[in-house]
Backbone bond lengths (Angstrom), bond angles and torsions (degrees), N, CA, C in turn:
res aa  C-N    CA-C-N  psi(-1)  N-CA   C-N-CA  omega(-1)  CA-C   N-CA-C  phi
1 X - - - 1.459 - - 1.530 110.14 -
2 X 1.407 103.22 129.89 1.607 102.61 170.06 1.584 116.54 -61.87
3 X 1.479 144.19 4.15 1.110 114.22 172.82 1.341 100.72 -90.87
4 X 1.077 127.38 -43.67 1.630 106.88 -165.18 1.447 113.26 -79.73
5 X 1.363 127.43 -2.19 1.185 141.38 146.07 1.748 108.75 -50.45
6 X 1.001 118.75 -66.00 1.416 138.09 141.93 1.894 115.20 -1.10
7 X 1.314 92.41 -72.82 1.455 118.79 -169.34 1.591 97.05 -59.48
8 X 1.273 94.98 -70.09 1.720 111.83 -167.00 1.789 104.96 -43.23
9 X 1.698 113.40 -42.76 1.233 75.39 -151.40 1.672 83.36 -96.63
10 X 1.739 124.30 36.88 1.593 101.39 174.35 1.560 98.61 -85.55
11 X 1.383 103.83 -27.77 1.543 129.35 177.74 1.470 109.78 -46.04
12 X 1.741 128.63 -44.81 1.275 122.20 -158.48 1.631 86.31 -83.71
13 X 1.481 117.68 -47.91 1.696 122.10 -165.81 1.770 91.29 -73.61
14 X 1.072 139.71 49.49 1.362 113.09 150.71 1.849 113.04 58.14
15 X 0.969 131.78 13.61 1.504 130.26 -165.41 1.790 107.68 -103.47
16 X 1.276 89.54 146.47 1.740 87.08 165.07 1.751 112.04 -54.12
17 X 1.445 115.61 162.80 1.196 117.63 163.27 1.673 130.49 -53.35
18 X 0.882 110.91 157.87 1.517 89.56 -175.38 1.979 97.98 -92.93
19 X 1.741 116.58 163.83 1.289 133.50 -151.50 1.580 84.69 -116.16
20 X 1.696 118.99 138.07 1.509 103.18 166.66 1.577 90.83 -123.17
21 X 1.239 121.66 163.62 1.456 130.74 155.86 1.674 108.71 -139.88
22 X 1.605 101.19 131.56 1.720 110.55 -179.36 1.592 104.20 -100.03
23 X 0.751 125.71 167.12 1.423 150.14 160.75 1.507 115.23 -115.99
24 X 1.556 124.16 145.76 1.806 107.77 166.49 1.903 80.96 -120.27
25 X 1.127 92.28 152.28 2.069 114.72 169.95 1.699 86.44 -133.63
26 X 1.547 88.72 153.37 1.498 98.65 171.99 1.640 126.21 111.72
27 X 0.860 114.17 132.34 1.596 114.09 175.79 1.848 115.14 -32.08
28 X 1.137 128.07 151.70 1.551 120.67 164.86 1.346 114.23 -61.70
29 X 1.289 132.37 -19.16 1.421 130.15 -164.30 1.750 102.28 -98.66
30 X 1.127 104.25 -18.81 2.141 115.57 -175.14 1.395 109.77 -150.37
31 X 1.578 122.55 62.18 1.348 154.03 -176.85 1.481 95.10 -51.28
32 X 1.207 130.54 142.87 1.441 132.25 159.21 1.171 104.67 -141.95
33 X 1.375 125.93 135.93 1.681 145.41 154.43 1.005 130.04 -96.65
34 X 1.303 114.14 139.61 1.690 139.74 174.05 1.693 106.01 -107.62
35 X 1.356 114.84 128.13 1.588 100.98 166.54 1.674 108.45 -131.14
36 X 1.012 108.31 176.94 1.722 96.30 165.31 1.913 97.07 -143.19
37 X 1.374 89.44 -172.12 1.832 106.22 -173.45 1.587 98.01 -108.22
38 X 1.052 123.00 158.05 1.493 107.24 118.22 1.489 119.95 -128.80
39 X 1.500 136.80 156.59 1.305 112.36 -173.24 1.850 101.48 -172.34
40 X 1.389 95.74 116.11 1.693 97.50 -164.89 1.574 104.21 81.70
41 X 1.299 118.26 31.40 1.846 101.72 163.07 1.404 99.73 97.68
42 X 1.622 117.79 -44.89 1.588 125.22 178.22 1.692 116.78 -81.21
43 X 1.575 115.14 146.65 1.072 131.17 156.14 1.283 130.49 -103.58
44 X 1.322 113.27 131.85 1.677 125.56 -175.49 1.364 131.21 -118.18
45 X 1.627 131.16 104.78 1.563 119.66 -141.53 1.616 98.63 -90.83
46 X 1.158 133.70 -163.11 1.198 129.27 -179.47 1.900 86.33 -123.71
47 X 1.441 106.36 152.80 1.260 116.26 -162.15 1.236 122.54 -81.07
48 X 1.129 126.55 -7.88 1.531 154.68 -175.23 1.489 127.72 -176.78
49 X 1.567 130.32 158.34 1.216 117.02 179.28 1.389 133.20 -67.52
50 X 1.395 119.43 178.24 1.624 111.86 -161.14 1.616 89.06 -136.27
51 X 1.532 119.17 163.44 1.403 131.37 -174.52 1.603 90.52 -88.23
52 X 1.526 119.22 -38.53 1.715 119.49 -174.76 1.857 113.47 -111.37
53 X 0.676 104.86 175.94 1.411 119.49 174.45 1.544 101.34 -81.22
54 X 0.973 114.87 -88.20 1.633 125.90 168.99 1.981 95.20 -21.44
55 X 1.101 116.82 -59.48 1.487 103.84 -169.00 1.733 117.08 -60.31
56 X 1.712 104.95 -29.56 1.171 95.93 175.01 1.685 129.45 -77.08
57 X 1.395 106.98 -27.09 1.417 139.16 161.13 1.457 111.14 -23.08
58 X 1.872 95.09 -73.63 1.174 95.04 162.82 1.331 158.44 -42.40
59 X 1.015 97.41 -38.43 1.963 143.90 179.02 1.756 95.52 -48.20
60 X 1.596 89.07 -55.05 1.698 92.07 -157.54 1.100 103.53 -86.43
61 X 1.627 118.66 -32.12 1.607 107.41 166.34 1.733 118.17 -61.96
62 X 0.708 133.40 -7.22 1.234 151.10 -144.91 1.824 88.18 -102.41
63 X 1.564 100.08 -47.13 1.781 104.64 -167.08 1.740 89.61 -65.26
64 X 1.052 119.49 -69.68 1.216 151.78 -133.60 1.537 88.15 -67.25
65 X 1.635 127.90 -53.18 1.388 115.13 178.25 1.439 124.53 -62.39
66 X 0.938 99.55 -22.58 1.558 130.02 -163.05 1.723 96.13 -83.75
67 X 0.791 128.01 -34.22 1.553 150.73 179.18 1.361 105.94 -76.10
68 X 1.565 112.94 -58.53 1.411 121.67 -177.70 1.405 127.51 -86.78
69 X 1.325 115.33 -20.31 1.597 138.99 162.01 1.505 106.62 -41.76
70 X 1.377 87.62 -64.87 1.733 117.14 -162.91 1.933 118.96 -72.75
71 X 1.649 104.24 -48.67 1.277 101.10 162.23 1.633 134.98 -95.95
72 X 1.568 109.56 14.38 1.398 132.30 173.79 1.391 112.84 -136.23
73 X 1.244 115.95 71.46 1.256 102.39 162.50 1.601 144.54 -36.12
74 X 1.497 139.08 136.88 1.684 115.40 -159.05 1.885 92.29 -85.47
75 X 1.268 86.97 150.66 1.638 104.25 -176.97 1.664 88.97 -70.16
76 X 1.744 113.34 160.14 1.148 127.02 167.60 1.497 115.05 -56.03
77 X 1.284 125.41 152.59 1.437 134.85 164.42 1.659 99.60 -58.11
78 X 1.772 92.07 137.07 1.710 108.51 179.17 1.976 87.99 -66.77
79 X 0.955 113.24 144.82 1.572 121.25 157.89 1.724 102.89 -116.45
80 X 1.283 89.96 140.03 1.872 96.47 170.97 1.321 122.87 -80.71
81 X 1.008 151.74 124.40 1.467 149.63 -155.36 1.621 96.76 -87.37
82 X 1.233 114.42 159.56 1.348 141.48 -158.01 1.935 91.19 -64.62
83 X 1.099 87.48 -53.67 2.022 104.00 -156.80 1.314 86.19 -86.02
84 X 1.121 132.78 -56.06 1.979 114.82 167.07 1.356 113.77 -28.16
85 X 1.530 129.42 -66.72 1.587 130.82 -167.34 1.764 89.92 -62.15
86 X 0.930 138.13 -62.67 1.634 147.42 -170.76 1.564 97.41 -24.27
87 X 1.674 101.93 -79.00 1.254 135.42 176.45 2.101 93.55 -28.51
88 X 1.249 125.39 -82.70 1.451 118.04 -153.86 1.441 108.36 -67.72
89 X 1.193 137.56 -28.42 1.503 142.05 -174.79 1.641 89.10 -71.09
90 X 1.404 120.45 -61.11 1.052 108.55 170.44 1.467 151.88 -6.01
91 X 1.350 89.05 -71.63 1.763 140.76 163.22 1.194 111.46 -45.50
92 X 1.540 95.60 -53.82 2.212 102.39 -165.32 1.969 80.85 -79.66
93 X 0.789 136.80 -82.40 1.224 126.47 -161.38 1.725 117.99 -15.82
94 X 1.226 93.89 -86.36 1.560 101.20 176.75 1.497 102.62 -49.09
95 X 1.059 147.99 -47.17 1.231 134.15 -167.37 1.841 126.04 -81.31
96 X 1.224 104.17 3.09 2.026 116.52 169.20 1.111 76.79 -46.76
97 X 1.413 119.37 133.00 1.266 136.96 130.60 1.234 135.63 117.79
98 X 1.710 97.95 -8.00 1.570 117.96 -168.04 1.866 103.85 -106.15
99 X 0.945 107.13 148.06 1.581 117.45 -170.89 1.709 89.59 -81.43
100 X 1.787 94.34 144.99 1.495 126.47 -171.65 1.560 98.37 -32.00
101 X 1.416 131.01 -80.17 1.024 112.15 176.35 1.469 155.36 -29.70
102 X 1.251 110.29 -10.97 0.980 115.42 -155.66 1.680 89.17 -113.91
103 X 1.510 107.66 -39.37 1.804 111.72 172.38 1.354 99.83 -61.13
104 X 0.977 145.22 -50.67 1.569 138.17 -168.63 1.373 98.39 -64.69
105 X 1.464 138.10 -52.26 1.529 122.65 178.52 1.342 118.60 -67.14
106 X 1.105 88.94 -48.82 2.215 78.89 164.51 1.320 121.56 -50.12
107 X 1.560 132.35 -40.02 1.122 135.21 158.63 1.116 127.37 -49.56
108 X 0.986 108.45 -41.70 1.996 119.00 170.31 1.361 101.13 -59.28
109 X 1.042 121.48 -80.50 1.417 147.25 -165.05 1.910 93.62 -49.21
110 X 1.082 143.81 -11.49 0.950 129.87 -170.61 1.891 116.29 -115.82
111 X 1.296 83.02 -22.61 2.071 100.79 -168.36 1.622 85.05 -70.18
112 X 1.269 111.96 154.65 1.758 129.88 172.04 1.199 94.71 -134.26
């Protein structure tokens, strides 16, 4: 499903969640929905109507990733550098036993 596709990648970029709102058109007996997104400031409608709510939902998340996939590429995975991992095992060693403060200045005091 495109929303949690949706979700995930507002999740990787740091973004608020994305907002949906449905609409129903249509008689009670043959209900049809419209929904839209919004997500990053932008709104995204779904392209035609849906038999469910949830289907139109989808629809529009569906625009909106598809939108954001395509004109934001995802930044590379952070990798940890060799002498970073070195650096914290380091750190935790000597530091059993010493109150929070004192691990955070050693940590400082140690990163280059």
């Amino acid at each position: 499903m495109y929303k949690s596709r949706l979700q995930e990648l507002c999740h990787q970029r740091l973004w608020a969640l994305p907002e949906y709102t449905s609409n129903c058109e249509g008689s009670d007996h043959n209900p049809r929905f419209r929904a839209a997104v919004t997500v990053n400031g932008l709104s995204f409608h779904a392209a035609d109507l849906s038999k469910t709510s949830k289907e139109a939902q989808n629809k529009a998340a569906q625009a909106a990733f598809e939108h954001f996939a395509s004109a934001y590429p995802a930044p590379p995975p952070l990798r940890p550098s060799p002498s970073g991992s070195k650096i914290r095992s380091q750190n935790h060693s000597q530091c059993e036993g010493s109150k929070k403060g004192e691990i955070f200045m050693e940590l400082r005091d140690n990163v280059k």
